[in-house]
N, C-alpha and C positions, 0 to 999 in steps of 0.2 A: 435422655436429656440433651444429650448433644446435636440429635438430628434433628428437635424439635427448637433448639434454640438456628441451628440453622435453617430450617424452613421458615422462623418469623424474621428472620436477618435477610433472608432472600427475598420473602414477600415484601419487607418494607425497602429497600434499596430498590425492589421495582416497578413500586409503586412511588416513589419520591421520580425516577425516572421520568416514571410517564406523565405525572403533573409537569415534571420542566418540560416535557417536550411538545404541553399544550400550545405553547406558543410560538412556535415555528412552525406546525400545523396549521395555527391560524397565517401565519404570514404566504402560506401560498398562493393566496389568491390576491393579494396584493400586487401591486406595481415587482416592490421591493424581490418576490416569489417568483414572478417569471422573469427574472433580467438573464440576459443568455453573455455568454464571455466574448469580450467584445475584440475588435480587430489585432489591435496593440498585444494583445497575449499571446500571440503565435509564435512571434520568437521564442517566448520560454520552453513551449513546448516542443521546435525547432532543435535549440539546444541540447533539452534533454534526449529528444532521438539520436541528433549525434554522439550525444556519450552513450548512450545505450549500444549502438553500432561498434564504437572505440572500446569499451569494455567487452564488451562479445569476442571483436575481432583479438583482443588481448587474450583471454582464454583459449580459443584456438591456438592463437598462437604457441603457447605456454603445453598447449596437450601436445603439440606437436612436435613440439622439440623435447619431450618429457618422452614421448614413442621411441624417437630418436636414440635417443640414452639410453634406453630400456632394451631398444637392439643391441645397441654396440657393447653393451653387459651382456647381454644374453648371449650373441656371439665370442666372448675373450671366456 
C-alpha cells in the first residue's frame, strides 16, 4: 500500500511539473528566451570572484597555522 500510494504521489507531482514547465519552453524562442546578460552585470560577478579568492585564501591560511600547532604539540 505504501509503495503504491508513493508511486501515484510521484507520478502526479511530476506531471503537475511538466505542465508548469510548458511554458518556459515555449518562451525560448522568443525575444524574451534569447536575451544574454548584459554589460552592467559584471561587477557582481567581479565581486563574487574576489570573495571566492578571499575566502579560499582564508582557509589556507587557517590550515596553515592549524599545521603549525599541531607541530609545536607534537614536538612538547
Amino acid at each position: 500500500m505504501d509503495q503504491r500510494w508513493f508511486r501515484w504521489t510521484t507520478v502526479f507531482v511530476l506531471g503537475v511539473l511538466l505542465l508548469r514547465a510548458g511554458p518556459v519552453w515555449a518562451q525560448a524562442g522568443t525575444a524574451l528566451g534569447s536575451q544574454t546578460l548584459g554589460r552592467g552585470y559584471w561587477h557582481v560577478f567581479a565581486a563574487y570572484a574576489v570573495v571566492w579568492i578571499l575566502v579560499l585564501g582564508w582557509v589556507i591560511s587557517i590550515v596553515r597555522r592549524l599545521r603549525r600547532v599541531e607541530e609545536r604539540l607534537g614536538n612538547e
